[in-house]
C-alpha positions in Angstrom: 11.2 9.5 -15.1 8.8 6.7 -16.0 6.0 7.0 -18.4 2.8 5.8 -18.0 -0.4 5.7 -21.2 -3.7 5.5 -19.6 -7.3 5.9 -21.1 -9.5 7.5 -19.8 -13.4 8.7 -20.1 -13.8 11.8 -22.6 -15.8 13.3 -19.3 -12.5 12.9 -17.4 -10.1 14.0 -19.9 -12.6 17.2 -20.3 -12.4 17.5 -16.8 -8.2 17.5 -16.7 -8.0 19.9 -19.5 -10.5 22.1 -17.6 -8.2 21.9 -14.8 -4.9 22.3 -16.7 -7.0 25.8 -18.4 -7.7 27.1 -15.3 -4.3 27.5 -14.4 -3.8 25.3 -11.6 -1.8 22.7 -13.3 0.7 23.0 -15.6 -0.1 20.0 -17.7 -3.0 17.4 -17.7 0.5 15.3 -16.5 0.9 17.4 -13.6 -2.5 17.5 -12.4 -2.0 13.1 -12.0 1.5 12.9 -10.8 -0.9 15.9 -7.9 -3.9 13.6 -7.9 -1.5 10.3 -7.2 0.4 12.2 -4.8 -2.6 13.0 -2.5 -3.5 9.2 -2.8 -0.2 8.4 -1.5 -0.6 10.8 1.7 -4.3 9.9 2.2 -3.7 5.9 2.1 -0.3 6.7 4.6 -2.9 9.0 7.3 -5.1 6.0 7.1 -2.5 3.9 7.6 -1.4 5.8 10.4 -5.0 6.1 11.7 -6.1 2.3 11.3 -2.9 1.4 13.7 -3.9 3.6 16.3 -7.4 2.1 15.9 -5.9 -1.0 16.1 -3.5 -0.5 19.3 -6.7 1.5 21.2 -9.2 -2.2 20.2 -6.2 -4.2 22.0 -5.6 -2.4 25.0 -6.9 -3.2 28.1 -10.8 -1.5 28.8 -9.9 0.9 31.5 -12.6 0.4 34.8 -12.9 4.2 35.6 -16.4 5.8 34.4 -16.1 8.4 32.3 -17.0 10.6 34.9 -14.0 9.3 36.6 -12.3 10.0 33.1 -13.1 13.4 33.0 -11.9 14.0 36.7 -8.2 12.7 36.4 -7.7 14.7 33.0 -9.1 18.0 34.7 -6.9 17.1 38.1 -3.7 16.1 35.4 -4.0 19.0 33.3 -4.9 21.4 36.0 -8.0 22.4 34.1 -10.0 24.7 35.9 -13.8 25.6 35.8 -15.2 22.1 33.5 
C-alpha cells in the first residue's frame, strides 16, 4: 500500500480525531482512504450524470407539446386516472 504525508489545519486534524473517537473510523487513516473513496464515487455519478446531460443537449428537440408528452407516456404505460 502506498503512503501518503499531508498537513493539514489543526481545525481539521481536531475534527479527524473527533471522528476516529467517536468510533466510526478506525484510524484518522481510515477516515481519508473513506473520505477519498466517496470522492471517487461522487466525481464517477457526475461523470455519469454530465454524459446523459450531454446526449439529452444533442438530441433532436422533440415537436410534441408537453401535453402531447404526457398523453403518449399515459397511453405507453397504460396509466390510468392522470
Amino acid at each position: 500500500m502506498a503512503q501518503m504525508n499531508i498537513s493539514v489545519p489543526d481545525g481539521l486534524k481536531n475534527w479527524a480525531d473527533q471522528r476516529v473517537a467517536d468510533g466510526r473510523y478506525a484510524s484518522t487513516s481510515d477516515y481519508i482512504r473513506d473520505l477519498v473513496r466517496r470522492d471517487q464515487d461522487e466525481a464517477g455519478e457526475l461523470a455519469w450524470l454530465q454524459a446523459e446531460v450531454d446526449k439529452g443537449r444533442a438530441s433532436p428537440i422533440d415537436p410534441r407539446t408537453p401535453s402531447q408528452v404526457i398523453r403518449d407516456v399515459v397511453a405507453e404505460y397504460h396509466v390510468k386516472d392522470v
